[in-house]
N, C-alpha and C positions, 0 to 999 in steps of 0.2 A: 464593558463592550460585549455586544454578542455573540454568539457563537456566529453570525452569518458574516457580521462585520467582520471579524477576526479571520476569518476564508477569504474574503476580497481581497483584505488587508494584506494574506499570504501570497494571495496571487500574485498581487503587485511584487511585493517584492523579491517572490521567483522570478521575477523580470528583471531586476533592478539589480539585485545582489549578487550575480554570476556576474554578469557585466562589469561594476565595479572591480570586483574581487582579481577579477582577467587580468587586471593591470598592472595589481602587483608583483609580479614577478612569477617566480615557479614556485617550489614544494613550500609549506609552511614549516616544514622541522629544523627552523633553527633556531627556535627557542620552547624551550622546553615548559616553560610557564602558558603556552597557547597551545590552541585545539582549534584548528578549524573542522566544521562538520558539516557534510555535504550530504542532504536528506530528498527524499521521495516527499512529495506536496502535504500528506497527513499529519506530519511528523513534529511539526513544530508544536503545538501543542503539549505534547507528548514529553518531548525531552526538556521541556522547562523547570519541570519539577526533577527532571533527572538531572540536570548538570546542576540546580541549586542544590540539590544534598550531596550531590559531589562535593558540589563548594565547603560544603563544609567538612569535609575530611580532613584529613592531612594530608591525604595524597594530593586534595583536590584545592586546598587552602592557596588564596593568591593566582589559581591558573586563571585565564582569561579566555574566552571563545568567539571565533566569527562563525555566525552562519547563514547556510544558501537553501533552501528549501524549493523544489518544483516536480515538475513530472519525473517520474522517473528515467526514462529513456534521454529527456534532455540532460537531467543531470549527469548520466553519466558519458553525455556526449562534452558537458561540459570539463568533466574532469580531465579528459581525454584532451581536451582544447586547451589546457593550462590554469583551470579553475586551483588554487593552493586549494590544496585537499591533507588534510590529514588522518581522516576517517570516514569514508562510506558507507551508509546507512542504506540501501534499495530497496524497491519494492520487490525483484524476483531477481533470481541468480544470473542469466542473459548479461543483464545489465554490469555488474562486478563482473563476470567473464572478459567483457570486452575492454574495461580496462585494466584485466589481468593479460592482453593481448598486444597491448600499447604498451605494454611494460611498466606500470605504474604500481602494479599491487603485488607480492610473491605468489604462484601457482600454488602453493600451501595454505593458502587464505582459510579453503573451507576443514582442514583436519585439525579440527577442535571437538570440544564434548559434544557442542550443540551442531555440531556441522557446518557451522560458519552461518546459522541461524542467531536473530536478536529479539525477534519478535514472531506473533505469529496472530495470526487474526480466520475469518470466516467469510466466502461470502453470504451474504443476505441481500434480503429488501428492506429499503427503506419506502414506508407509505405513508401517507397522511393521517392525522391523528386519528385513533378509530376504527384504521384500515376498515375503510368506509364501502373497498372495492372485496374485501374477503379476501386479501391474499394470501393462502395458505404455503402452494408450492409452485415448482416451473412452470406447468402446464396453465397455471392461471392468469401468467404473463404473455400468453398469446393470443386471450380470448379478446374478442370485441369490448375498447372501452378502454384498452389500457393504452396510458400514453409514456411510453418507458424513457429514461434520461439513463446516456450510459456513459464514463468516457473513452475517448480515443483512443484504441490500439497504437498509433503512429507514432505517438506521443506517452503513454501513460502506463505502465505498469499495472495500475488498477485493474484497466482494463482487459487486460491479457488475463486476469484471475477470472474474471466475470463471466469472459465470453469459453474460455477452456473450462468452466463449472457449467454453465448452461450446455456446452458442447457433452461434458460429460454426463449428463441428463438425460441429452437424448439418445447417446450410446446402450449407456445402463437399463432404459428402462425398455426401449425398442430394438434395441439388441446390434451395432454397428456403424460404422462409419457415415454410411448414407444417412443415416436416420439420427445421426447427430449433426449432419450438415444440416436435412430438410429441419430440424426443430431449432436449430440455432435462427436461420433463413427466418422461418417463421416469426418467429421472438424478434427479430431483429424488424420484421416488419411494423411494428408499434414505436418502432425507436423515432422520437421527437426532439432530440439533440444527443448531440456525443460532442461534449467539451472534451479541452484537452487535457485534464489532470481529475483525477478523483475528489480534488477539493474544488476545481470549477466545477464539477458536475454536481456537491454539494451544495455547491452555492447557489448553481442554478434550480436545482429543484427546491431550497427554499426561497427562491425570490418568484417560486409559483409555478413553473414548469413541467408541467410531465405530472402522476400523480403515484410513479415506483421507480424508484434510482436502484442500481444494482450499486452494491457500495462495500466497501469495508467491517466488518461487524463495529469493528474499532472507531472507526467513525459516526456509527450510528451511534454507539454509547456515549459518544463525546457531546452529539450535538443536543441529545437529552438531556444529558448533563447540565451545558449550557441554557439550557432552556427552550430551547427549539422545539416548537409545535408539531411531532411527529413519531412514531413509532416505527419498529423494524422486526421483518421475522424471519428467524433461523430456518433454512427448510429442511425437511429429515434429510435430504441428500446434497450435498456441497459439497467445495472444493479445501483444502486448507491451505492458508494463506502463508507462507513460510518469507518472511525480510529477512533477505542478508548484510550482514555487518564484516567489513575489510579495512584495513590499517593499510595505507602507501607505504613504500619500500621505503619512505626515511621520514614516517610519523614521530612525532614528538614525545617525549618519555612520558609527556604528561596526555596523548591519547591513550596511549601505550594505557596508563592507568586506568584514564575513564572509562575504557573498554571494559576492566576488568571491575569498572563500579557499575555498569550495563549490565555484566553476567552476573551479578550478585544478588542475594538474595532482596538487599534492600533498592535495588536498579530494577530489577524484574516486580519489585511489588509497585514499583512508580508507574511504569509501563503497563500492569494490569489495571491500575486504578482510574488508567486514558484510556482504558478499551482493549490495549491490547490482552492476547493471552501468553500468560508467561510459556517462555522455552525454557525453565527451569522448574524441577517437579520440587512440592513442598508451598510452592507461592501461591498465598490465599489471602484476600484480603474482602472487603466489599468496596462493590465499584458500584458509584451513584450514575444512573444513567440507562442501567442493567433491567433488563425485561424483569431479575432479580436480583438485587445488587448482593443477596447474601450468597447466591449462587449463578454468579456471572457467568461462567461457561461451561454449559452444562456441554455432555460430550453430543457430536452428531450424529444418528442411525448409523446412515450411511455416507462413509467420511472417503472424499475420496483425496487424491493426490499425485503430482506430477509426478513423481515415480512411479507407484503399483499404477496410475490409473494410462498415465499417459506414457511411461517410458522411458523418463527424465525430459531434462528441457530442451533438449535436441529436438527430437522429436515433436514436444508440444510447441519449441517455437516456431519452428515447421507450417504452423497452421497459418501464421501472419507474413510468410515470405513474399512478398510484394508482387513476385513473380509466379506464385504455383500455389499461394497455400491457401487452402479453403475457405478460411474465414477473411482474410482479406478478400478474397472476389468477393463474397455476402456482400461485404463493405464496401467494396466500390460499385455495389448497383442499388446503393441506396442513395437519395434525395434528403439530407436531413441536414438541418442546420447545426451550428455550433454549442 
């Protein structure tokens, strides 16, 4: 199956598998031998190879998993709506917050080594093979000619990285707020779809759409991987992608575990080997798919992130408040399809 097939494929079942799942009842911790896992739309890929070497533990021998995979924001609107959850996987911290607010997760979620981080990724561009447009960095995303695919704030986690890296561009290089709105605005005016999830906005830009997706680093190494006609470039200045991972108040003994085969040295090399970059130092492996799979991630000039650059995520989510915040107005005075 393809890499493009296997995104449809997910999408569907973002659709399908929350639905189902609703039905049956509430928490899933009543049996110790299961793991439900409630993921951000990238992910599925990702932890196949992670929960099959669990399986083979001891800890991990005999457990069994359901799982829901979609945007981020749905997901965690879903968990919140009675999705059995026994581990949340997000795309940004917002998301866990809110249902550390519904009272589903402990308020201590993030005081661990990694922060209550599992993964971490970059954004980039993804271009057509060749980068046949020269994409080097932001500024070449708003010339004449570019037809950018991004996806949805509303909906997606993804894109809340994408659009707060490009915001932070125009900060950095113009020197303030204004001049990160005008360069967003701008960038934004090239925008020819904003799907709902960072794997529909993969999908669509390889079923031909647009000719730069702002995307995931981690996504971009996957669909190389799988074969996908296309390349992707790191720009000296971005944002760093930080997923959070949380256990519900009466997860099962056997997430309890998986979590701690996730933070492991042999969980974090699985997760690098799909693109992601390990949140644990020492993890080095070659990852096929990688501009250089022997040195998949190399570090970024200028690295920024939701704390030093924005403030935390108060603040940066601040930008998407439906009511005041800057980058939603961009957003609703655009014309673009799905």
């Amino acid at each position: 199956m393809t890499h493009r097939h296997r995104i449809i494929a997910l999408t569907a079942a973002a659709v399908v598998v929350p639905a189902v799942l609703a039905g049956c009842g509430s928490s899933s911790g009543s049996s110790s031998g299961k793991v439900s896992v409630v993921g951000f739309s990238v992910l599925k890929t990702a932890n196949t190879p992670v929960i099959a070497d669990f399986q083979k533990t001891s800890a991990g021998k005999g457990v069994t998993f359901s799982q829901s995979y979609g945007a981020s924001g749905d997901q965690s609107r879903a968990v919140i709506g009675g999705l059995p959850t026994d581990e949340v996987h997000l795309s940004l911290q917002p998301d866990v917050d809110n249902i550390v607010k519904a009272g589903l997760v402990d308020s201590t979620w993030d005081q661990t080594p990694t922060k209550g981080m599992l993964t971490d990724s970059e954004v980039v561009f993804v271009v057509r093979k060749g980068n046949p447009l020269g994409i080097r960095g932001w500024d070449d995303l708003t010339k004449s000619g570019v037809k950018l695919v991004t996806p949805n704030p509303a909906s997606s986690g993804g894109a809340k990285w994408d659009l707060l890296a490009a915001w932070a561009h125009g900060e950095g290089t113009s020197g303030g707020d204004p001049q990160g709105q005008a360069f967003v605005t701008k960038m934004l005016g090239n925008a020819v779809a904003l799907p709902d999830s960072a794997s529909d906005a993969l999908a669509s830009f390889l079923a031909g759409n647009g000719n730069v997706l702002l995307a995931y680093e981690s996504d971009a190494i996957a669909a190389r991987a799988a074969g996908d006609d296309i390349d992707y470039v790191v720009p000296d200045d971005t944002l760093l992608i930080q997923n959070p991972v949380a256990l519900t108040k009466d997860a099962s003994t056997a997430a309890k575990d998986f979590l701690k085969f996730q933070l492991s040295t042999a969980g974090q090399a699985d997760y690098a080997r799909s693109g992601f970059r390990p949140v644990i130092e020492g993890t080095s492996v070659d990852v096929p798919g990688a501009n250089d799979p022997s040195n998949a991630y190399p570090a970024v000039p200028t690295q920024y992130t939701i704390d030093k650059t924005f403030g935390g995520w108060d603040k940066a989510n601040a930008y998407f408040d439906d009511s005041t915040g800057a980058i939603a107005k961009i957003l609703s005075g655009l014309h673009v399809g799905g």
